[in-house]
C-alpha positions in Angstrom: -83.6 -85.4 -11.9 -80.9 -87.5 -10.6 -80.7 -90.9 -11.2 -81.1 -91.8 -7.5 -84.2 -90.5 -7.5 -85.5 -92.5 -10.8 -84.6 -96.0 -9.2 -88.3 -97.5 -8.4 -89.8 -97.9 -4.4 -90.1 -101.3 -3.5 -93.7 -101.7 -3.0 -93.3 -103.8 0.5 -92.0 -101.8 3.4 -92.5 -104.3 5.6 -89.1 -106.5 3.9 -87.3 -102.8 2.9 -87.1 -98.9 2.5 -85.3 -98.9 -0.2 -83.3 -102.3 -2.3 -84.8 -105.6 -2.2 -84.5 -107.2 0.5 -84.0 -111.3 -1.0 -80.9 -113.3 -0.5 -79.9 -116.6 -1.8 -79.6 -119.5 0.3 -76.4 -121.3 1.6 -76.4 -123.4 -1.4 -77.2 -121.6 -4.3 -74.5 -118.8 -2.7 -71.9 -121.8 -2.7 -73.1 -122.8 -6.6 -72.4 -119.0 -7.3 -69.0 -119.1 -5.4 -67.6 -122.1 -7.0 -68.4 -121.4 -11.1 -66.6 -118.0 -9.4 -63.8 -119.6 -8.0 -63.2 -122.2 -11.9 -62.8 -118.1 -13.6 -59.3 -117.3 -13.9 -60.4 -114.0 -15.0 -62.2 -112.8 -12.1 -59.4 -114.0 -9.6 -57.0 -112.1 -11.7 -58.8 -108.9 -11.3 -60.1 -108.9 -7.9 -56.5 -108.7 -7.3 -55.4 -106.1 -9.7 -57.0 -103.3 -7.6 -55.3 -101.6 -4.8 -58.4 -100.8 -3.2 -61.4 -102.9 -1.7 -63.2 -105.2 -4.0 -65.5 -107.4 -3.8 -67.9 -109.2 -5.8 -71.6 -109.0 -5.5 -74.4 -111.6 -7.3 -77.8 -110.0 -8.0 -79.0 -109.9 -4.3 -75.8 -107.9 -3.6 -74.4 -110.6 -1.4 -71.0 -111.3 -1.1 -69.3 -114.3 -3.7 -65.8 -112.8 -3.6 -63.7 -110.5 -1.8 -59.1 -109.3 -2.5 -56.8 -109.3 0.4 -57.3 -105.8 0.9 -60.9 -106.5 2.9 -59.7 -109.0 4.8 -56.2 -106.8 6.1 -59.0 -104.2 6.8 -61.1 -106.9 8.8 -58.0 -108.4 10.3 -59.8 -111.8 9.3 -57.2 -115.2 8.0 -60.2 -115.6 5.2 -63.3 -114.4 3.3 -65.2 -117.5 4.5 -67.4 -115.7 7.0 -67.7 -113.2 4.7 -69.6 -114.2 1.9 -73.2 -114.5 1.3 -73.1 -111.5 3.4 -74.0 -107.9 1.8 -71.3 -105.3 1.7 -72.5 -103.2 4.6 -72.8 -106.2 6.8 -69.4 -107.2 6.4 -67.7 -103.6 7.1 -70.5 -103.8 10.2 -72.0 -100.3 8.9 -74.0 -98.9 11.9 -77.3 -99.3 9.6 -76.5 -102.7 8.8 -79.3 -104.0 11.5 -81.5 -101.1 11.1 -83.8 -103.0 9.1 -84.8 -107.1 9.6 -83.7 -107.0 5.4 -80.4 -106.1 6.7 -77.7 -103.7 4.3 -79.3 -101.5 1.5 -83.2 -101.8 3.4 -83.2 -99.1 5.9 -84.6 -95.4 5.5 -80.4 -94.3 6.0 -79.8 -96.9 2.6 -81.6 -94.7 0.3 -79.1 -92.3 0.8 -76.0 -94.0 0.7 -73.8 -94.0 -2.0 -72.7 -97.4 -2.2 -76.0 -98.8 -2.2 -77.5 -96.3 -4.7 -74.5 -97.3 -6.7 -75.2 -100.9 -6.8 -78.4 -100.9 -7.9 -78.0 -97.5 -10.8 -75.6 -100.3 -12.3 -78.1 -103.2 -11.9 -80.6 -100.7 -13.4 -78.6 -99.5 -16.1 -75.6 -101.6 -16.6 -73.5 -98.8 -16.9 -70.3 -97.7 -14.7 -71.7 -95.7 -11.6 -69.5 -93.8 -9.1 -70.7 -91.8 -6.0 -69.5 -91.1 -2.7 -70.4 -92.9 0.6 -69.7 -92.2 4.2 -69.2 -95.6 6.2 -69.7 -95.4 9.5 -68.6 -98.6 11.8 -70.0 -100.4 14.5 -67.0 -102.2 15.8 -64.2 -99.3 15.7 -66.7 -96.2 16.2 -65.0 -94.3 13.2 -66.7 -93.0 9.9 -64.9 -93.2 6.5 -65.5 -91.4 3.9 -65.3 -93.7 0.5 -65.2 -93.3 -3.3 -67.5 -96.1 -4.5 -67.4 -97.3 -7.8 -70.3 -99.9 -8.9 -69.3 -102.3 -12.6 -72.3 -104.6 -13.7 -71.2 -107.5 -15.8 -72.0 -111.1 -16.1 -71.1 -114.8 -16.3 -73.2 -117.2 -17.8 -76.9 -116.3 -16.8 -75.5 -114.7 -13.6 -75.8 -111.1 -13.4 -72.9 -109.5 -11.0 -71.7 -106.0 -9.7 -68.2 -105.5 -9.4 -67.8 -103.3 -6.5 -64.6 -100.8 -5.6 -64.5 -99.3 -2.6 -61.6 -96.9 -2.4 -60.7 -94.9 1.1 -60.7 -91.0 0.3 -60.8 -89.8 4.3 -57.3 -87.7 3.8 -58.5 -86.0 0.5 -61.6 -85.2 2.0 -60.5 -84.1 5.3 -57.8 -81.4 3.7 -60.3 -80.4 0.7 -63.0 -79.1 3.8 -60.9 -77.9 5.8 -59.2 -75.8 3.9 -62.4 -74.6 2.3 -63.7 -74.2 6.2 -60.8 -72.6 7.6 -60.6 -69.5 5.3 -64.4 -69.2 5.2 -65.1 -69.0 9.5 -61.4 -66.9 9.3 -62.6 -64.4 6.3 -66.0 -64.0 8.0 -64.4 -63.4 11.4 -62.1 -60.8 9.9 -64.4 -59.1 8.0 -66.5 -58.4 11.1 -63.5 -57.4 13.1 -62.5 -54.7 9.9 -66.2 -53.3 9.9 -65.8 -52.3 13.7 -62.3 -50.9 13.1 -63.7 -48.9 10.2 -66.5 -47.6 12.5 -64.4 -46.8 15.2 -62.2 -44.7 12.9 -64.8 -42.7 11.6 -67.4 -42.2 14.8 -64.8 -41.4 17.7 -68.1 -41.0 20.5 -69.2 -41.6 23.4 -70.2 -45.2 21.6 -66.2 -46.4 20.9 -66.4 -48.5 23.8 -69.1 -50.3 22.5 -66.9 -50.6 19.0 -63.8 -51.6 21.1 -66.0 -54.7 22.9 -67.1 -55.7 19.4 -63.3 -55.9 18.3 -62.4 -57.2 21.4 -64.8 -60.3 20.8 -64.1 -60.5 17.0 -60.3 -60.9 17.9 -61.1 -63.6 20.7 -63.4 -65.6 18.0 -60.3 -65.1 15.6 -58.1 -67.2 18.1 -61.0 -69.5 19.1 -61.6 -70.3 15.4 -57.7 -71.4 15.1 -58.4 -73.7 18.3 -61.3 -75.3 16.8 -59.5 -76.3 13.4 -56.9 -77.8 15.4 -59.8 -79.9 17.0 -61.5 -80.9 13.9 -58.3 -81.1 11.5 -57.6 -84.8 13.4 -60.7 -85.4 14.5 -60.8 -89.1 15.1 -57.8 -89.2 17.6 -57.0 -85.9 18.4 -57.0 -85.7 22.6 -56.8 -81.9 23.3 -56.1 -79.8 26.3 -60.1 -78.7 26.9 -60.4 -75.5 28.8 -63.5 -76.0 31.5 -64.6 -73.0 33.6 -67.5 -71.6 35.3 -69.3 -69.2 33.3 -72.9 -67.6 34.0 -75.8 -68.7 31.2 -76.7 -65.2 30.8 -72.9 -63.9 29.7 -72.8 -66.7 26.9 -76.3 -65.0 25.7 -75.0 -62.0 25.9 -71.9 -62.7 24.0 -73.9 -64.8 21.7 -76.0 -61.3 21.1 -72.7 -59.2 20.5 -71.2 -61.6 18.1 -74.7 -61.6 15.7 -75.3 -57.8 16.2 -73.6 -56.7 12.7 -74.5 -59.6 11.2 -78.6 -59.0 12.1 -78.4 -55.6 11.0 -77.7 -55.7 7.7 -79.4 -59.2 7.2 -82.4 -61.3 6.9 -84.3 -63.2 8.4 -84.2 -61.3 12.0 -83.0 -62.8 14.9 -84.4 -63.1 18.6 -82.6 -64.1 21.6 -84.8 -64.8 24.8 -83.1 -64.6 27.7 -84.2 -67.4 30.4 -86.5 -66.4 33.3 -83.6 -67.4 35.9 -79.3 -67.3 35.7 -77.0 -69.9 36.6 -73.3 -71.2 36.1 -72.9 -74.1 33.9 -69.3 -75.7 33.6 -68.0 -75.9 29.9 -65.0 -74.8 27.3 -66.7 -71.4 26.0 -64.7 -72.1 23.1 -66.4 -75.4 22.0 -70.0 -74.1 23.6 -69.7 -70.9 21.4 -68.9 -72.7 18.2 -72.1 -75.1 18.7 -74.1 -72.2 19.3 -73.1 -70.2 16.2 -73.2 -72.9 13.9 -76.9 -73.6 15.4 -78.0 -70.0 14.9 -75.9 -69.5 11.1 -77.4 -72.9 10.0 -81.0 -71.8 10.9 -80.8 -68.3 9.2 -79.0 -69.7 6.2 -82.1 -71.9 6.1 -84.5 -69.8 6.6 -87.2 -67.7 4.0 -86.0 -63.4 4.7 -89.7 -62.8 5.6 -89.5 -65.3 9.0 -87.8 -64.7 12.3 -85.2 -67.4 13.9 -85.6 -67.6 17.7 -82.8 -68.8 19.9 -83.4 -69.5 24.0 -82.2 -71.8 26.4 -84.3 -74.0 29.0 -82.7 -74.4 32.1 -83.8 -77.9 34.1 -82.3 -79.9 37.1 -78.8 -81.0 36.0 -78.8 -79.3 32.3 -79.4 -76.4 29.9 -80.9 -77.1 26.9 -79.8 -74.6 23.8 -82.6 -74.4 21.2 -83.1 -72.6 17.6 -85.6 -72.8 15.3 -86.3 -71.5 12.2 -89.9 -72.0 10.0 -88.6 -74.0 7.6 -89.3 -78.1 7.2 -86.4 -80.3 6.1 -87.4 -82.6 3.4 -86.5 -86.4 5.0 -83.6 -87.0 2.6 -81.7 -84.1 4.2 -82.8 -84.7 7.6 -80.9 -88.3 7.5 -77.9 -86.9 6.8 -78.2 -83.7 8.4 -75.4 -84.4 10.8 -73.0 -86.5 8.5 -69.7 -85.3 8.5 -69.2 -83.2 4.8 -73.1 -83.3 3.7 -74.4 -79.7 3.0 -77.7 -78.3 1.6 -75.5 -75.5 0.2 -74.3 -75.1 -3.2 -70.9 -77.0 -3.3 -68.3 -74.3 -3.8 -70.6 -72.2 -0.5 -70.9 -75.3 2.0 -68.2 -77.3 3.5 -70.6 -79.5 5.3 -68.9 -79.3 8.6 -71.7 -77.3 10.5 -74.0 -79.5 11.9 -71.8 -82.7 12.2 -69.2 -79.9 14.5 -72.2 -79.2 16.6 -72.3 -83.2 16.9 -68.6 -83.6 17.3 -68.1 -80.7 20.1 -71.5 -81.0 22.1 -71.0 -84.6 22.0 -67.8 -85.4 21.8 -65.9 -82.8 24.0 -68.6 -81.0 25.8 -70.8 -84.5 27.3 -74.1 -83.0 25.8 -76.6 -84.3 23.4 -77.8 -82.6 19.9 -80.8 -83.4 18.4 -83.5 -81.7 16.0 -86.8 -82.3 15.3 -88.5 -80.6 11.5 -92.5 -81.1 11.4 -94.8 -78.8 9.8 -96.4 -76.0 11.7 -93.1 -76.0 14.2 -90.3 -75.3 12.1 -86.9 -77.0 12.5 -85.5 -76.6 16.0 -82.1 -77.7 16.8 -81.4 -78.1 20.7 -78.2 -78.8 22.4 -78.9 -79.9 26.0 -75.8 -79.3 27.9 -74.8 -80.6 31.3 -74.3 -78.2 34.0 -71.6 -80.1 35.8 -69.0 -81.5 33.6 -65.5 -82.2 34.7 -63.0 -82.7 32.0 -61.5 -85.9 32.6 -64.8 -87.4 31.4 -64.5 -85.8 28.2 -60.8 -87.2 27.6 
């Protein structure tokens, strides 16, 4: 059992879902700050670190901060700062989920900073995890090493807390790991029809030659989406919109899964809709969001049930669904489309699956994904797609 998962409930849910939601008043915080400020030890190392620091009192609120926060802040000081908790000084997007403010929210008990915090309050021992930050104020997400010291002064009990940016390692480890996974899978597929081809010369090798045909075109598309992803915060690309009927992407979406049904569980069924239309999009970006929709529901699914995949066609959208018969336990469902977060077994998931569905429908394509997991429905993933998009808007 993880130690996460030790670390008690607080009984009121009404104050928080997860750390105690009590703070300190204005003048106890400024007691705290000044027997802080008379220590020539802790000045000296808040600024021995090269990376955030900060120092936190028992209700994780804010008594010190280095130079390194406030350059990130672009603030003169660390006045406004303190008193405050660590997530609502970096304005973390669940920082005002919850009235008790950072560490109280449902998203809190699984972030590592927060867990961090309190496994050293628990334990007074050195914990270290890692945390992805998203912010409010300059809509980016960073992905952090956070490391979590308790120690004290007098009869105060502090955390020490490190909060070191890892976004480049992070970025090249996964995509790496990503990039020769989608190309290995893509080539493999494209080898098995060659190999077929080779060896049943029929009336069927044009069926064979379509299958290479498309396994070469998701070869080139995979290169173009890694291109996308590998600067994914302020990469503007060229996007390629065109009209393309709702029935040829099914179709296509068919071919591309036909080896991989065959010779695999669970089974796969793709309804076609009851009417055909042309919807404006990159089939690029559209046909990564629906593979990774499908792969992530059989990868998710128990051999002996059957994924379904169909599209609802309304008004002014299309609306992509897949579901599978499985229920997501809550703790993966609230991270389910954080960049790097995988159910998989580390060296087998890269954790870029769902958040690309995320960061192309969205993003790029001017849709919305969303997912609902109850019992008795399954997990269904849906990607409601405009049918009129023009691609200035997505620039």
């Amino acid at each position: 059992m993880l130690l996460e998962d030790k670390l008690p409930e607080h009984p009121d849910k009404r104050s928080t879902y997860f750390a105690p939601a009590d703070r300190l008043g204005h003048d106890q915080i400024l007691d705290q700050i000044n027997t802080l400020g008379n220590n020539i030890v802790v000045d000296s190392l808040i600024k021995t670190f090269g990376c955030v620091v900060c120092i936190l009192n028992s209700n994780r609120q804010i008594l010190a901060v280095n130079d390194n926060l406030l350059k990130f802040l672009g603030l003169p000081d660390a006045y406004s700062l303190l008193g405050l908790r660590p997530g609502e000084a970096l304005k973390c997007v669940h920082s005002e989920d919850h009235p008790g403010g950072c560490g109280t929210s449902k998203f809190c008990s699984t972030c590592g900073a927060a867990i961090s915090i309190l496994a050293a309050q628990t334990t007074h021992v050195s914990q270290e995890r890692e945390c992805l930050l998203n912010i409010t104020e300059k809509n980016i997400s960073i992905e952090l090493k956070v490391r979590a010291e308790s120690f004290a002064i007098g009869d105060e009990e502090l955390v020490l807390l490190m909060l070191i940016d890892i976004r480049d390692e992070k970025r090249r480890e996964s995509l790496e790991r990503t990039f020769f996974h989608d190309l290995n899978n893509v080539l493999n597929g494209l080898l098995l029809s060659t190999k077929i081809l080779k060896e049943n010369l029929t009336n069927n090798s044009q069926e064979q030659l379509d299958a290479i045909s498309t396994y070469v075109n998701r070869l080139v598309n995979e290169v173009r989406c890694q291109q996308f992803l590998s600067n994914a915060e302020d990469y503007k690309p060229q996007l390629e919109f065109s009209k393309y009927r709702v029935s040829t992407i099914i179709e296509e979406t068919k071919l591309i899964f036909l080896q991989y049904v065959k010779t695999s569980q669970p089974k796969l069924r793709i309804n076609a809709p009851e009417k055909d239309i042309h919807i404006w999009t990159d089939k690029t970006l559209l046909n990564k969001v629906l593979m990774n929709m499908i792969k992530n529901a059989l990868e998710a699914s128990n051999y002996k049930n059957e994924v379904r995949f169909w599209c609802d066609i309304g008004d002014d959208s299309v609306t992509w669904n897949v579901q599978n018969q499985e229920v997501m336990p809550e703790k993966i469902a609230l991270q389910i489309f954080q960049r790097y977060f995988s159910t998989k077994n580390k060296n087998k998931g890269h954790g870029l699956g769902t958040h690309s569905m995320k960061f192309f429908g969205e993003r790029y394509l001017g849709g919305k994904v969303t997912f609902t997991s109850v019992a008795g429905q399954g997990t269904i993933f849906s990607f409601n797609h405009p049918i009129h998009i023009s691609n200035e808007s997505t620039n």
